[in-house]
C-alpha positions as CSV (number, residue, x, y, z in Angstrom):
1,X,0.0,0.0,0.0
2,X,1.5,3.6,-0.4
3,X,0.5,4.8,2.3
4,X,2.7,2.4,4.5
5,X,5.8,4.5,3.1
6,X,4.3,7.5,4.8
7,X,3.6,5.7,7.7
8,X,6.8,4.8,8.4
9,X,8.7,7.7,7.4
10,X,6.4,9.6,9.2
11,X,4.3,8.2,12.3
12,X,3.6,11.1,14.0
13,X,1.5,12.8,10.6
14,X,0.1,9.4,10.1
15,X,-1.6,8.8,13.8
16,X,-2.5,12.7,13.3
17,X,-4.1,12.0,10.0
18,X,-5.2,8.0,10.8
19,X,-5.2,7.6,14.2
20,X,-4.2,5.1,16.6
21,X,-7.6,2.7,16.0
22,X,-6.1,1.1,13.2
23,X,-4.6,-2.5,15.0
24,X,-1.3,-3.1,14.6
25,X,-1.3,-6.2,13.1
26,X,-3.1,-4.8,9.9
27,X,-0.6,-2.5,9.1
28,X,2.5,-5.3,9.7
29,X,0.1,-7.7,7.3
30,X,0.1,-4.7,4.9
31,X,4.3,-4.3,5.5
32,X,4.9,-7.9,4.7
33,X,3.0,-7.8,1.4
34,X,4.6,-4.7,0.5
35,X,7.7,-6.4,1.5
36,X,7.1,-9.7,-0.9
37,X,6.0,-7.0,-4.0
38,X,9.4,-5.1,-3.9
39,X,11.1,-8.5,-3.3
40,X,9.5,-10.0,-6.6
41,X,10.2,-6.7,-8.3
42,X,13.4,-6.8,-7.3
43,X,14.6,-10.6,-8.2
44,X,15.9,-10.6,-12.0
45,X,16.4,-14.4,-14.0
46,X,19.9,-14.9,-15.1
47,X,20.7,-13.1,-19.1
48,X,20.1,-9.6,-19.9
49,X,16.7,-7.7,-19.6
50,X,14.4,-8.3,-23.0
51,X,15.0,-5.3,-25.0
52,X,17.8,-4.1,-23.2
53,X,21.0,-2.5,-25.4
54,X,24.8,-2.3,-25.1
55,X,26.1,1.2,-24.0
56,X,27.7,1.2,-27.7
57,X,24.6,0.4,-29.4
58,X,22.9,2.6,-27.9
59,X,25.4,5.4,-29.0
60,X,25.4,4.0,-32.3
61,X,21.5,4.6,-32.9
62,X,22.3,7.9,-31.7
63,X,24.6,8.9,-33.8
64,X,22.3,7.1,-36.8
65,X,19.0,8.9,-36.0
66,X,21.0,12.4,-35.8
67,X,23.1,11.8,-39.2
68,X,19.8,11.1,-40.9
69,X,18.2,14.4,-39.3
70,X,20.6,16.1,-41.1
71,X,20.5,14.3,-44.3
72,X,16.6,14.9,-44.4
73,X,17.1,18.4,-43.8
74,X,17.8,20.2,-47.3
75,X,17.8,23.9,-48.5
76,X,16.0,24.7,-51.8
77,X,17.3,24.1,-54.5
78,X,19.9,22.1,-56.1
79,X,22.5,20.5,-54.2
80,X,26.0,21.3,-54.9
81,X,27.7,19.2,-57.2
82,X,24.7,16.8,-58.1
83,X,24.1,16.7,-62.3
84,X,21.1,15.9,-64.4
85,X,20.9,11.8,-65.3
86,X,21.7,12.7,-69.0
87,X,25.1,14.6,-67.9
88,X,26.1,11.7,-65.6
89,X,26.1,9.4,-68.6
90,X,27.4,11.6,-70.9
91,X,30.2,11.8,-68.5
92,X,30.6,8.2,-68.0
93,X,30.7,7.3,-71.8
94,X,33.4,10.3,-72.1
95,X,35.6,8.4,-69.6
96,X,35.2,5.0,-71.2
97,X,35.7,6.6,-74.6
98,X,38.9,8.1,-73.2
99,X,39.9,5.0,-71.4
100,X,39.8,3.3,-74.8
101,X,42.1,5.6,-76.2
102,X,44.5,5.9,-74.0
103,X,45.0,1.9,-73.9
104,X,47.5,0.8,-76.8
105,X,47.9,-2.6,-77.7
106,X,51.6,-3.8,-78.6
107,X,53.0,-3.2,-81.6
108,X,53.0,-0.3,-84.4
109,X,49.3,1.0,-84.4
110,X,47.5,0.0,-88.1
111,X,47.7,2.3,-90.6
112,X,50.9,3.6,-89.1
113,X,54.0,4.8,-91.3
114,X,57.5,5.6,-90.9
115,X,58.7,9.0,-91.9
116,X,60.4,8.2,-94.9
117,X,57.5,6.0,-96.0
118,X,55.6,9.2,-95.7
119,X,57.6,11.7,-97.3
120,X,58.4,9.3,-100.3
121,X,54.5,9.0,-100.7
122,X,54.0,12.6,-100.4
123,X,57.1,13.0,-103.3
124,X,55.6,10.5,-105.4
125,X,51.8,12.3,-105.0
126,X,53.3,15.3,-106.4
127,X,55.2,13.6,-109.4
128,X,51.7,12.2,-110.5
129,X,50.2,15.6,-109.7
130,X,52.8,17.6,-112.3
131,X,52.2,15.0,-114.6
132,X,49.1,15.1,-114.3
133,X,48.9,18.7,-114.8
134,X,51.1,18.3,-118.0
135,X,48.6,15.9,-119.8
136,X,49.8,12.8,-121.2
137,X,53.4,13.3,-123.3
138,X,52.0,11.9,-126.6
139,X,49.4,14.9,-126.6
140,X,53.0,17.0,-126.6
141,X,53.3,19.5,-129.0
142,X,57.2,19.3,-129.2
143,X,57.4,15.4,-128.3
144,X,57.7,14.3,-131.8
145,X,59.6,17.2,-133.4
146,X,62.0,16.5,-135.6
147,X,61.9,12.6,-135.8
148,X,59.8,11.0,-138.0
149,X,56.7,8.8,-137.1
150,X,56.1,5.5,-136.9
151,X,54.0,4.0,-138.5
């Protein structure tokens, strides 16, 4: 009873308040069975309390439920550094696109030439072009002059 708290921290208030009709023996019945409810409160089976956490754990959650506070909290607008979908994979194709290039397999690329390959190619490009500007050298008016032709 709650009252047997008051009554035994303070007796006088309580035989002011009560009186001293009440028999003794009712309030000691009342004591032991206050006594046997904060004994059975008290007593604890082996293994930790159902629901009960680790200090760390409990930390942990903490620090969880505040990070994602401030991850739901935004200003308006766009955040800084995020991009439109179509820019992220435009970006991404770039950098596979320059990945390829950079990557060289062994050996002389196809196609390639050495220098003097090139410069006799180029040489012999602009041979054919003179000649070409010429015309053919049987079309020559002075080919042919002074020797007779064959027949």
């Amino acid at each position: 009873h709650p009252n047997d708290n008051f009554r035994l921290m303070y007796p006088e208030l309580w035989k002011k308040h009560y009186g001293e009709d009440v028999p003794e023996y009712v309030l000691t019945k009342l004591n032991d069975e206050l006594k046997e409810k904060v004994a059975q409160a008290v007593k604890r089976g082996p293994g930790r309390p159902k629901g009960s956490k680790n200090k760390k754990t409990l930390e942990r959650e903490q620090a969880e439920a505040a990070a994602k506070k401030q991850e739901e909290k935004r200003g308006p607008g766009r955040p800084k550094g995020s991009k439109n979908k179509a820019t992220l994979e435009r970006e991404q194709a770039e950098a596979a696109a320059k990945k390829q290039e950079e990557k060289r397999g062994p050996g002389r690329p196809k196609g390639s030439k050495n220098k003097k390959t090139l410069e006799r190619e180029q040489a012999e490009a602009a041979a054919k072009k003179q000649e070409e500007k010429r015309g053919p050298r049987s079309e020559s008016p002075r080919w042919n002059q002074g020797y007779p032709r064959e027949a």
